[in-house]
C-alpha positions in Angstrom: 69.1 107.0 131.1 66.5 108.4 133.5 63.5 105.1 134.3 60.8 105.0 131.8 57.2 106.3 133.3 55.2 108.5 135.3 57.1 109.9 138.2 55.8 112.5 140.8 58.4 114.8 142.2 58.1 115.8 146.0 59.5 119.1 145.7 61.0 120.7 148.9 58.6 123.2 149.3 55.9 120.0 149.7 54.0 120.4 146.4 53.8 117.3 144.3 54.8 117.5 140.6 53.6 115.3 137.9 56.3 114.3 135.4 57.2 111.7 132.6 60.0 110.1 130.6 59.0 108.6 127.4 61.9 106.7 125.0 65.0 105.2 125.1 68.4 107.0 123.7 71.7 108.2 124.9 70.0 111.8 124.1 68.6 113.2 127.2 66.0 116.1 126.4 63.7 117.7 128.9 60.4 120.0 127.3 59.3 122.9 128.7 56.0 123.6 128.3 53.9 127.0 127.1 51.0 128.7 129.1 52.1 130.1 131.7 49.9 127.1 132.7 49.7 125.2 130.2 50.3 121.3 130.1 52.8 118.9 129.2 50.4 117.4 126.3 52.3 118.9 123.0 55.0 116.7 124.1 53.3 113.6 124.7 54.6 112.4 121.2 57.9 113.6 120.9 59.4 110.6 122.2 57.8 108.7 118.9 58.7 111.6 116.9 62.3 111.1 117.7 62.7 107.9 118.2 64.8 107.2 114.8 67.0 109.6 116.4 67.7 107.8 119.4 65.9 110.2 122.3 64.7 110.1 125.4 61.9 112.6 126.3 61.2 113.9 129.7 58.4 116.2 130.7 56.1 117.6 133.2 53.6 119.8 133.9 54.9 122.9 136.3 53.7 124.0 139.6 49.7 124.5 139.6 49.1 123.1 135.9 47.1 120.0 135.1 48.3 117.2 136.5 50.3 118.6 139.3 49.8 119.9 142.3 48.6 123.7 142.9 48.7 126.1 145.6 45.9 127.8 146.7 45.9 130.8 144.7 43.5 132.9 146.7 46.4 133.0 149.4 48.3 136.0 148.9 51.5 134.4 150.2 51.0 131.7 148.1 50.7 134.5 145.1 54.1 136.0 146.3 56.5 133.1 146.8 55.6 131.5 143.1 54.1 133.8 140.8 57.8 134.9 139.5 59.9 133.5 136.7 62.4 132.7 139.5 60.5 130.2 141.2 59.9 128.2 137.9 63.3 128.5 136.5 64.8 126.5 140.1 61.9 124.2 139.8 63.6 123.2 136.2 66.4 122.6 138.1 64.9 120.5 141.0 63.1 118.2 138.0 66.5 118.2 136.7 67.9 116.7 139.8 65.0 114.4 140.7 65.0 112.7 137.3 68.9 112.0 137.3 69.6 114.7 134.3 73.0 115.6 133.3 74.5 117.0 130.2 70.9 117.2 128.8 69.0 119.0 126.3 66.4 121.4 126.9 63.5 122.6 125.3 61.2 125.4 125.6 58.1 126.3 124.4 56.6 129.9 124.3 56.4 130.7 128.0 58.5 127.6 128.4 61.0 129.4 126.5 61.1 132.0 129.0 62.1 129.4 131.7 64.6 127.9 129.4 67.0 131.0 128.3 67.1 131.9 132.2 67.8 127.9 133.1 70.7 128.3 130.5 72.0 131.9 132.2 71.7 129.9 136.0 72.4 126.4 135.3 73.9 126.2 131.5 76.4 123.6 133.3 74.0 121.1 133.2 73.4 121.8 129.1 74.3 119.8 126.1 71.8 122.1 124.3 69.2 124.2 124.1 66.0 124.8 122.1 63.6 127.5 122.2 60.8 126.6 120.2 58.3 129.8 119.2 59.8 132.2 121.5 62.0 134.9 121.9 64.3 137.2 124.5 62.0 139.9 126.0 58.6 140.7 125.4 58.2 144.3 123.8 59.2 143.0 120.1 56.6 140.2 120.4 53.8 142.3 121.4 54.6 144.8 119.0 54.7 142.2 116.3 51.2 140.9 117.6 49.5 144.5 117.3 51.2 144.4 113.8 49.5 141.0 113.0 46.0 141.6 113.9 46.0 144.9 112.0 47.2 143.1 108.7 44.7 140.3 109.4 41.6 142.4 110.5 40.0 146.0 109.0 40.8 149.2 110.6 37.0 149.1 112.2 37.5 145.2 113.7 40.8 146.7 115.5 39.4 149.4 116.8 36.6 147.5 117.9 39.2 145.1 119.7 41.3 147.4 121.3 38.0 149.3 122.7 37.3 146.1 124.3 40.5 145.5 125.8 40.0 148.9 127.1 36.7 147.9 129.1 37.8 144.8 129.9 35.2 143.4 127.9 36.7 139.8 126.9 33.5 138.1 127.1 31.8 139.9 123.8 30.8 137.2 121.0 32.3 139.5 118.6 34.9 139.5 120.5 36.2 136.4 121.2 35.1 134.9 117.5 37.5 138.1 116.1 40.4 136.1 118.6 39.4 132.8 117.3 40.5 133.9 114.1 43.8 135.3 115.1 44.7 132.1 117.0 43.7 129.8 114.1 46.0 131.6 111.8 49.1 132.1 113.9 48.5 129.8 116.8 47.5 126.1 116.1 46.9 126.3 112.2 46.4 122.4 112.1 42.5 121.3 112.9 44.0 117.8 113.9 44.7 116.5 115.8 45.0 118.9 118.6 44.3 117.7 122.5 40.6 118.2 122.8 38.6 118.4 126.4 35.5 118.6 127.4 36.5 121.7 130.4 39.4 124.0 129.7 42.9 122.4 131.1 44.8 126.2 131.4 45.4 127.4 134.7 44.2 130.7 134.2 45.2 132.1 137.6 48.7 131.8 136.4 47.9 132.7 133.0 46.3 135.7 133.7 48.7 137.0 136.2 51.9 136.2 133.8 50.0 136.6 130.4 46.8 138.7 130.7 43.0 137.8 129.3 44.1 136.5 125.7 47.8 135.6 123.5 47.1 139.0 121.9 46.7 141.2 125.1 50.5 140.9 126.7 48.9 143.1 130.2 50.5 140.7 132.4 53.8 140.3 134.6 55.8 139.5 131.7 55.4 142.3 129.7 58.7 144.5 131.0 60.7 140.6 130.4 63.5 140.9 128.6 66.9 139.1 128.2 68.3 141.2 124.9 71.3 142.3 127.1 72.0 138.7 128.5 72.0 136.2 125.4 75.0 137.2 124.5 76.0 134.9 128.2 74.2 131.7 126.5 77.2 129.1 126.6 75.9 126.1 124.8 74.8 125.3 121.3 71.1 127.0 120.4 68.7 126.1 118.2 66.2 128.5 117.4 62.7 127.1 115.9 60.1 129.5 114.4 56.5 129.0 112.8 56.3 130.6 109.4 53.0 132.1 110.2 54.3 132.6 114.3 53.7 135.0 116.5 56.9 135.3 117.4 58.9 138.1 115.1 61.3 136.3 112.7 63.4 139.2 112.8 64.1 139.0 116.2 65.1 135.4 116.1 67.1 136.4 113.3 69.1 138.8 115.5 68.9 136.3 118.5 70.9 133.3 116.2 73.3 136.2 115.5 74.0 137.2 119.1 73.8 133.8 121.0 77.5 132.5 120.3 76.7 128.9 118.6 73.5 129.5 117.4 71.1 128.5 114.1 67.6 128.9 113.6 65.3 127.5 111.4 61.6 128.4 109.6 58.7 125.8 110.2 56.9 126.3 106.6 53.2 126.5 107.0 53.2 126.7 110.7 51.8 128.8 113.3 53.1 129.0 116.9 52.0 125.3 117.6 54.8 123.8 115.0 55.5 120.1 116.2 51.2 120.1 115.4 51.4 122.0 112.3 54.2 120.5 110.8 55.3 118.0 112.4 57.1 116.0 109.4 59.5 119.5 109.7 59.5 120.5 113.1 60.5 117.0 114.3 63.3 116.1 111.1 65.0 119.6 112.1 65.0 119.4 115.3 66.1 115.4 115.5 69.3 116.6 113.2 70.1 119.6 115.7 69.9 116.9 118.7 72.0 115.0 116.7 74.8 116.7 115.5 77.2 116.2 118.7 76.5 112.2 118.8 
């Protein structure tokens, strides 16, 4: 079992990460989590969550979010060297190594799924496990599904509104950003508690925006050409898929992902959005505890 606590990582590029293990269990799991540059705070339960099943939680928050330590951004080398999934997915692996972690399980969400599938392609022999929690293998299908969603949620005049404004690069509009606050209370975090709450935003936008774009529903970023569909099929070790009922990740391609992977399940959060474990947590956590479970 990896020490109990708040650890900072040196990592050899000199940057200081902030991580934490949580729990006590001969189940080793390691969370991942969403952004880009977002925080480790949807995990800072799990531990709690899972302990009737015996698991130890680990977590941190990734180069340049929250807690950690960031690069100045303004530096174009700086830009160059980590803006890349490739960077992130070895600094899983150095976490991995400076917390002790072997045979573990690891979870991602959203973006942290991302890191997680191309963790299992690079290092999948340091796997028990894997869960990807509200996302999927490339990006075309969920944006796609996302254009799909606001159009069945909003009239034909709202979307054309919207995508007008995307067009000026606009974001700041009232209308706007109240028409996205809709969107992300229906298929984001559908729960209105309890939710981390701050007085300043936490999300490291430079890495959001250059990964993401301006919003969940404007995929303009890096990220938008990723895409693992002819690579799964290389995933080694037992998968477990986890989708929000009311996601904004496509069910049907996590349908054909549990299909393709070669020991792979999913499973259907009801009532959730892409925030499950705050949703639903009664059924996020019971599904997910029985998956971690299953090989002890």
């Amino acid at each position: 079992m990896t020490t109990t606590g708040t650890k900072i990582v040196t990592l050899k590029n000199g940057y200081h990460l902030w991580t934490r293990t949580d729990g006590a269990g001969p189940i080793p799991l390691l969370c991942l989590h969403g952004g880009p540059g977002g925080t480790h705070e949807v995990f800072e339960n799990f531990s709690q969550r899972l302990e009737h099943y015996h698991v130890q939680v680990s977590f941190y928050d990734q180069l340049g979010s929250y807690f950690s330590e960031s690069p100045d951004w303004s530096q174009p080398a700086n830009r160059d060297q980590y803006f890349n999934v490739a960077y992130y997915v070895d600094e899983v692996e150095a976490v991995r190594q400076a917390l002790g972690l072997d045979q573990f399980y690891l979870l991602g969400q959203s973006w942290g799924g991302v890191l997680a599938q191309e963790y299992a392609l690079k290092y999948g022999q340091h796997l028990k496990g894997l869960i990807l929690s509200s996302m999927i293998d490339n990006i075309a299908e969920y944006t796609a599904n996302i254009n799909a969603l606001r159009e069945q949620q909003f009239s034909k005049r709202a979307v054309i509104y919207m995508q007008d404004v995307e067009r000026r690069h606009a974001f700041g509009e009232p209308r706007y950003q109240k028409l996205i606050a809709e969107l992300g209370n229906h298929h984001l975090h559908r729960a209105t508690a309890p939710q981390p709450h701050h007085l300043v935003s936490t999300l490291a936008t430079d890495i959001y925006n250059y990964f993401q774009g301006d919003n969940e529903f404007v995929m303009v970023g890096a990220l938008k050409d990723w895409d693992l569909r002819d690579k799964i099929q290389y995933i080694n070790v037992p998968t477990y898929l986890t989708v929000g009922e009311n996601d904004t990740m496509p069910l049907a391609a996590v349908k054909r992902m549990a299909a393709t992977i070669p020991n792979a399940q999913y499973h259907v959060t009801p009532g959730a959005g892409h925030g499950q474990m705050i949703d639903n947590p009664l059924d996020y956590f019971k599904h997910l505890g029985e998956f971690l479970t299953q090989r002890h």
